[in-house]
C-alpha positions in Angstrom: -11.9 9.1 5.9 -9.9 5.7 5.4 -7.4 5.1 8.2 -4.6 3.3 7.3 -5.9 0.9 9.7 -9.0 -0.4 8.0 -6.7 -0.6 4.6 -3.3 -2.7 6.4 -2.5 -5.4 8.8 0.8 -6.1 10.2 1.1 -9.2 12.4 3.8 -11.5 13.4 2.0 -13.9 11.9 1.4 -12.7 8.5 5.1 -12.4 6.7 6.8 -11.9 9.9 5.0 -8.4 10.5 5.5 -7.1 6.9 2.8 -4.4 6.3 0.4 -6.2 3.9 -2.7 -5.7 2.3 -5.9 -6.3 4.8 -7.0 -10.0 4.2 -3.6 -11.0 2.2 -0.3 -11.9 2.3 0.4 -9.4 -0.4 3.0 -6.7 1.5 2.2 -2.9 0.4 6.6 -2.4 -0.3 5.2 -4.7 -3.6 2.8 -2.0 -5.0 5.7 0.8 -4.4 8.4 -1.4 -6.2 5.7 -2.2 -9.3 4.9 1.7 -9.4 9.0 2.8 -8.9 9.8 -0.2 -12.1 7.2 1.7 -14.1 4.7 -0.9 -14.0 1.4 0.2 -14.0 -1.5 -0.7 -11.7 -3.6 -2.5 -13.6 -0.4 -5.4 -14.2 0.0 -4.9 -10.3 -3.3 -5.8 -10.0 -3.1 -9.0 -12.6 -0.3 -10.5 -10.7 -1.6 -9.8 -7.2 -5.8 -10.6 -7.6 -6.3 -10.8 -3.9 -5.5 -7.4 -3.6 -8.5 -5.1 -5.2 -8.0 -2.3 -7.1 -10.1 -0.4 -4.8 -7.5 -0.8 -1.3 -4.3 -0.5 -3.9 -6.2 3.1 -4.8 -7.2 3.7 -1.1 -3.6 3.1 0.1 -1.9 5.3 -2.5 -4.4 8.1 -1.5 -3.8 7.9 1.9 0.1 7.9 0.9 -0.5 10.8 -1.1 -2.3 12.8 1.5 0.4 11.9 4.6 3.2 13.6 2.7 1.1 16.5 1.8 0.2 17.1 5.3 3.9 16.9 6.3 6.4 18.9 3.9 8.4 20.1 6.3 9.1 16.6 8.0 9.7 15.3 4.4 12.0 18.3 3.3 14.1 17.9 6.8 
């Protein structure tokens, strides 16, 4: 299984510690935003090409899967 680890790096360095994409600048709020404005991936994708479509699919699935395994925390 992917840890969110081997997907995200967050380091002073990098956009002040802003969770990004492993081996961008590219922060993972930006994929959120482009899904929440109704843009679809694939026009994610064309305006942010250092970030593969395989890590923007591997981050929402680990997403996905950290809610479902906490409802109640989510519900609270």
């Amino acid at each position: 299984m992917i840890q969110r680890e081997d997907m995200i790096d967050s380091s002073k360095e990098i956009l002040g510690g802003t969770p990004v994409f492993k081996g961008t600048r590219v922060p993972v709020r930006s994929l959120i935003e482009y899904l929440a404005a109704g843009d679809t991936l694939d026009v994610f994708l064309e305006d942010f090409p250092t970030v593969s479509r395989k890590q923007a699919q591997q981050f929402l699935e680990l997403t996905k899967q950290e809610l479902l395994d906490r409802p109640n925390e989510i519900a609270a």
